[in-house]
N, C-alpha and C positions, 0 to 999 in steps of 0.2 A: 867255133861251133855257134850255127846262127837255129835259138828255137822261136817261130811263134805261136803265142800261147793265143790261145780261140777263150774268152770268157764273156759274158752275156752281162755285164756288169758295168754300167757308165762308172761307178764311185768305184776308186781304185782301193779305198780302204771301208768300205759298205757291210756287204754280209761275208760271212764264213769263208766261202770259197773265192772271192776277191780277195779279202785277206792273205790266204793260203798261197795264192799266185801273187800278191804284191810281195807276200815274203819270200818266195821262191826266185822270182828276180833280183831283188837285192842282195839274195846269196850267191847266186850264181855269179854275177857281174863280177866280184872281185877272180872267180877261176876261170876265165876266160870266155866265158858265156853269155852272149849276147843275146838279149830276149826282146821281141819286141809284142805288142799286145794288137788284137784282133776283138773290137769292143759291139760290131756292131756287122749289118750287111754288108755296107758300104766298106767296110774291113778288108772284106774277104778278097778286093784286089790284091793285097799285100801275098795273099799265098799264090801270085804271078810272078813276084820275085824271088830267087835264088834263096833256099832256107837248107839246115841239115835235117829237119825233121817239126812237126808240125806236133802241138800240144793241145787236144782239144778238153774244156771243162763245162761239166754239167749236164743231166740225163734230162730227157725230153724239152729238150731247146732247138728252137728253130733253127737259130744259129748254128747249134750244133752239129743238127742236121745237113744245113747248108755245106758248111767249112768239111764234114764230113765227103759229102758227095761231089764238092771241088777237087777233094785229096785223091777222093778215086779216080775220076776222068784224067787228073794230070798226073799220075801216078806215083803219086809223094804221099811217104809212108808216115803216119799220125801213131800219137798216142792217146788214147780215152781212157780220162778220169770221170764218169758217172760221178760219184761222189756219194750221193744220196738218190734215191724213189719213194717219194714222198705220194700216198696212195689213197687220200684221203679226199674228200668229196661229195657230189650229188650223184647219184646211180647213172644219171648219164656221164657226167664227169671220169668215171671211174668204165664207164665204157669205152668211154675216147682213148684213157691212158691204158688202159687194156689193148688196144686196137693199136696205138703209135708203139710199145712197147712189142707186140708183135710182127713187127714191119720195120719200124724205123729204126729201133731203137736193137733191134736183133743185126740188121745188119751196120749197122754204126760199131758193133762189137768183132764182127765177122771180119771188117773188113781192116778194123785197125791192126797196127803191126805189132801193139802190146796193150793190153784194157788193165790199166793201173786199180784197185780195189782196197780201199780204206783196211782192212780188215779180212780175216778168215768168215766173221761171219756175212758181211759185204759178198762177198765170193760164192758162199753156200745160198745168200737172197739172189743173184744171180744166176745161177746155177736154176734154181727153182722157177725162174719166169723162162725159161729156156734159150737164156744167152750161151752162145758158144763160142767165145773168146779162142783166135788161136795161139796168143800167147797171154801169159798174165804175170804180174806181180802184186808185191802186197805192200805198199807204203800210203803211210796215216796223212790226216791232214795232220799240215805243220804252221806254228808262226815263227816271226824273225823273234830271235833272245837280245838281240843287238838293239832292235823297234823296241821292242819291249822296255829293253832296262833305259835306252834314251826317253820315253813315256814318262816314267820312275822318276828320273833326275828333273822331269818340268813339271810335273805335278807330285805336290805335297798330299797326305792323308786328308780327304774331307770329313767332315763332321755330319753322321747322318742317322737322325730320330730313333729312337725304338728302343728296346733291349729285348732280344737284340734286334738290330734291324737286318732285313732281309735284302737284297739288290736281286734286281732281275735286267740283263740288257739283250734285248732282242728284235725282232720282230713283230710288232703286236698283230698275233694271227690264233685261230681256233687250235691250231696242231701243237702249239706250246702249253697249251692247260694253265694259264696262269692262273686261271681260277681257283687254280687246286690252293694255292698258295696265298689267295685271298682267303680263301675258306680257312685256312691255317691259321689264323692270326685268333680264330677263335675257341682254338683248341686248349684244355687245360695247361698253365704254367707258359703262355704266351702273351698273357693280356698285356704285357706291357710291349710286344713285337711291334711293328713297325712294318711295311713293303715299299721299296721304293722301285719303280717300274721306272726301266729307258727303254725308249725306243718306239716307233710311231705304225701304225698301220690299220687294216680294215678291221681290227677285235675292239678296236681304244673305245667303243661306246660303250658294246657289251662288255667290259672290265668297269669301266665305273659305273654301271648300271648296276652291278653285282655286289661295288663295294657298296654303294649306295644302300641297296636294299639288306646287304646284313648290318645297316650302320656301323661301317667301319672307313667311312670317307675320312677322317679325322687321322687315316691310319694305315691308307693306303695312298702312295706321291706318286701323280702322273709326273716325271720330267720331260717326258718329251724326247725328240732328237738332242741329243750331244756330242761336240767333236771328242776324239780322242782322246786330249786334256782330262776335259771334264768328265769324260766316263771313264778315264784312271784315280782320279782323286776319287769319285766314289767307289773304285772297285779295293783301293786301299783302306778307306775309313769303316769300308761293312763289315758287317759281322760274321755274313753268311752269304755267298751266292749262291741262289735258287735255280733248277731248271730243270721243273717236272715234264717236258716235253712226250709229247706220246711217241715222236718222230726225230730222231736226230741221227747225221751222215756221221760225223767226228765232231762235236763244237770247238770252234776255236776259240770262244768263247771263253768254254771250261777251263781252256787250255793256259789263255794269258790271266785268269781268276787265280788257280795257283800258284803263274808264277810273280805275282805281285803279291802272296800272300794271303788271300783268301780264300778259306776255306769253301768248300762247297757238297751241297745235296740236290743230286740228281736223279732223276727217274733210270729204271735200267732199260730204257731205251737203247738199241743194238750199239748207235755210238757211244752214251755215255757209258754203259758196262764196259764197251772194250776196252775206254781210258782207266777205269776205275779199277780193273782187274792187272792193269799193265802195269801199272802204277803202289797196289797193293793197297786202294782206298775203300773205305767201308759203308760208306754214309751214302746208298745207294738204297731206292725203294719202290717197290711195283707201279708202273704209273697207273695214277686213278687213285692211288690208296695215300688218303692223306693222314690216318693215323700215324702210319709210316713215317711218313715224311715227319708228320707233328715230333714226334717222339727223336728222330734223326736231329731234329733241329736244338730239341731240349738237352741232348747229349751234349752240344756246343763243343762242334768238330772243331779241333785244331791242327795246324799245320807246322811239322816239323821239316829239316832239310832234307833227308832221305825221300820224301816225298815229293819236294821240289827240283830234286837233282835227279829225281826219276822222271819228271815232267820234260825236262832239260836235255835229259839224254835219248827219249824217247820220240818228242813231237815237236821238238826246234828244229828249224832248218841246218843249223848252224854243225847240227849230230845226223842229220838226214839226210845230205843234200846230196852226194858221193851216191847212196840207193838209185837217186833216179836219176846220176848224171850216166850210171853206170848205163841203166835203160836210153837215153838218148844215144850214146854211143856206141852201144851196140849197133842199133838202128842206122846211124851215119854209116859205119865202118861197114856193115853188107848191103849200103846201098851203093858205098863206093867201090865195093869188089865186083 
């Protein structure tokens, strides 16, 4: 069985949903599944060769779009993974994705042969923008445990500032609130905290302008981009991963934080509560409300195995993969009848 996967992603291990499809291929490959990847326009030849079924990822992408309306005219059946709708913006901004979401993105859903959806409440936000999917399923984003625990074995626990200190790895963008968590550092029973921030983007002025201004430069570490490596030794040595997000699909993030062992507090953002409720984790708080968060962080959440063996069982590929090999081959099998 030949799938290719449609992702808008040069870096094959970059954000969330690259991740998710770089671990989805490396599981698959050992059960017979050949996947090949669709990175870009210039891609979209590849869906003129011979496939059993076409995977595409990510809502409102041009790409998506495209590889979509290819699959239609040559009548080869796709699956849509959305992922996340991210609806945040300038009033026109928020007109356009209102307008692409009523057109493009309605029939991007209409016409796939199964519209995959993180989640029950994923399905019920779709549902509500009036997509009409004619078939669906429900499988989470997942990472590789195999990626993961090889991570583990080359990087050792780093050593990093604070008590405790805090890690953040993401995107630096308006729709993650990391502010919330700068502001935190100055909440009672944290003066000794610490924020370590990875990851690179258009917010990185506005975050140290903000640490700046509460004088807490001293107390809050830009790192910057780092590979893999190095953003596992810190995900190891922290105290606490943060990720008041107003907006999250499923993080993978959260996902491999756990299972290397660090604990974390999350906003109950649609993704992070579904993890947290799946899971049976507690250290979940309104976003915007940093008392919340303060006070989550003072409790000094720890992680036991039951929590990580529930991480394991529920968003590794390795426990998952069988859900959507099932959905591909459906797909094959009534195209071949």
């Amino acid at each position: 069985m030949k799938i290719l996967q449609v992702v808008d992603d040069r870096n094959p291990m970059g954000g969330g949903v690259a991740r998710h499809v770089h671990g989805l291929c490396r599981t698959a490959a050992p059960l017979g599944v050949e996947t090949a990847l669709i990175q870009d326009f210039k891609g979209l030849a590849g869906l003129l060769k011979p496939a059993s079924t076409v995977h595409i990822h990510g809502a409102r992408s041009p790409l998506s779009a495209a590889a979509g309306l290819v699959c239609r005219l040559r009548n080869i059946p796709y699956v849509y993974t959305p992922h996340c709708y991210y609806d945040h913006g300038g009033p026109l901004k928020q007109v356009m994705k209102r307008l692409w979401d009523s057109t493009v993105e309605r029939l991007l859903h209409r016409w796939a042969a199964t519209s995959i959806f993180l989640n029950d409440a994923w399905l019920d936000d779709a549902h509500q923008r009036g997509f009409r999917p004619q078939q669906i399923a429900i499988i989470p984003n997942c990472v590789s445990f195999d990626e993961i625990e090889m991570r583990r074995s080359q990087a050792s626990a780093g050593t990093l500032s604070g008590a405790p200190s805090l890690l953040s790895i993401s995107r630096l963008d308006p729709i993650k609130r990391l502010e919330d968590a700068i502001h935190v550092l100055t909440a009672p029973g944290l003066e000794e905290a610490h924020f370590h921030i990875v990851g690179t983007g258009p917010d990185e002025s506005r975050l140290k302008n903000i640490a700046a201004a509460a004088r807490l430069g001293d107390r809050v570490h830009f790192h910057g981009w780092l590979d893999d490596i190095a953003a596992t030794r810190l995900l190891r040595g922290a105290d606490i991963f943060v990720l008041p997000s107003a907006r999250e699909g499923m993080p993978t993030t959260m996902l491999e934080a756990f299972l290397l062992g660090c604990p974390v507090v999350a906003s109950d953002t649609l993704g992070c509560a579904a993890i947290a409720q799946q899971i049976g984790w507690a250290y979940i708080h309104p976003i915007g409300d940093r008392e919340a968060m303060a006070r989550l962080i003072c409790r000094a959440p720890s992680l036991d195995e039951g929590t990580i063996a529930a991480v394991r069982e529920k968003f590794t590929w390795e426990s998952r993969i069988e859900n959507l090999l099932t959905v591909y081959r459906a797909i094959a099998n009534k195209r071949s009848d």
